[in-house]
C-alpha positions in Angstrom: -10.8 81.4 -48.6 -13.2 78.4 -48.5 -13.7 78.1 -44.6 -13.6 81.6 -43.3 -11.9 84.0 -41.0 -10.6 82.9 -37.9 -12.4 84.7 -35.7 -12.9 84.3 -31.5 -15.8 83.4 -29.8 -16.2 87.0 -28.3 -16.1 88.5 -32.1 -18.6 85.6 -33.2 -21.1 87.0 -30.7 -20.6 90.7 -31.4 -20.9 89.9 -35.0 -24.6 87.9 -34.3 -25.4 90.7 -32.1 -24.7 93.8 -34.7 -23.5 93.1 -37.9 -24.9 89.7 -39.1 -28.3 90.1 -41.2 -31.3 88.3 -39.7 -35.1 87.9 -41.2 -38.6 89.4 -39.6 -38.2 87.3 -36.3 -34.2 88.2 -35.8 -32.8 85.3 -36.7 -29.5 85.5 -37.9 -29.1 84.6 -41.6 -25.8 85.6 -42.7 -22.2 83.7 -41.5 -19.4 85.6 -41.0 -17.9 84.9 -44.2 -21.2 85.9 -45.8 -20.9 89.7 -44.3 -17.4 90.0 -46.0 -18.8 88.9 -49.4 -21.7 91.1 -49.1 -19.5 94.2 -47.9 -16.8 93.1 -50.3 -19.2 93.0 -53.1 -20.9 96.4 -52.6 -17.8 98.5 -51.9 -16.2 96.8 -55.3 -19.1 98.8 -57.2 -18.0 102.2 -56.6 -14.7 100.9 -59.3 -17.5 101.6 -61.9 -17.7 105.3 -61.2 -13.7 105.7 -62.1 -12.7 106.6 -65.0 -9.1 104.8 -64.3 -9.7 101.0 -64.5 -6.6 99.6 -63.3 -8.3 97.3 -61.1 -11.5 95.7 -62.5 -14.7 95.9 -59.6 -14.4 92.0 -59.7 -10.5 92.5 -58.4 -11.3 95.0 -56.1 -14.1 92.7 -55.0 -11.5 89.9 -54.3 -9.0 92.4 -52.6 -11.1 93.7 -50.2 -12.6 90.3 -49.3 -9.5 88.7 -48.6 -8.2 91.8 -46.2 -11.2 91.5 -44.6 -10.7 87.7 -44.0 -7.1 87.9 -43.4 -8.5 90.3 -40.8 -6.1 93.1 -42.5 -8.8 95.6 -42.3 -12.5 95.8 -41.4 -14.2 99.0 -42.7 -16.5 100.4 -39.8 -19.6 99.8 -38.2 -21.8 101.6 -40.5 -20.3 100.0 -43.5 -20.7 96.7 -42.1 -24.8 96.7 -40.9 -25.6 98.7 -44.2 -23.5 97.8 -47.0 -26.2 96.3 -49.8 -28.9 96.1 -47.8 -32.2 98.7 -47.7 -31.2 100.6 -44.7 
């Protein structure tokens, strides 16, 4: 998915507000589809701690990222503001 989720105005602003990743001064600088790679990516690394590897972490990666975008499922709030950064 090249140009993103289609997402309202109402969820663009809640996503600047909480979940978006900004620098020192709170600028926001992360997009929406960023936060779904990021999350995507991070939750695709717990496929290394299985011993079954029917799905690589990359595949997983991709899966998740494209429910997320399709808007399929959205893990919760924690998950979002935390995944792969220092909390």
């Amino acid at each position: 998915m090249k140009e993103g989720p289609k997402l309202s105005i109402n969820a663009l602003k809640v996503l600047e507000k909480r979940y978006l990743l900004k620098d020192d001064k709170q600028n926001v600088i992360e997009t929406p589809l960023g936060l779904f790679k990021r999350v995507a990516k991070y939750i695709a690394q717990a496929e290394r701690h299985f011993k079954s590897r029917k799905y690589s972490p990359s595949q997983v990666e991709e899966n998740f990222f494209q429910m997320m975008c399709n808007l399929e499922f959205l893990p919760n709030s924690p998950v979002l503001m935390n995944a792969a950064t220092a909390i």
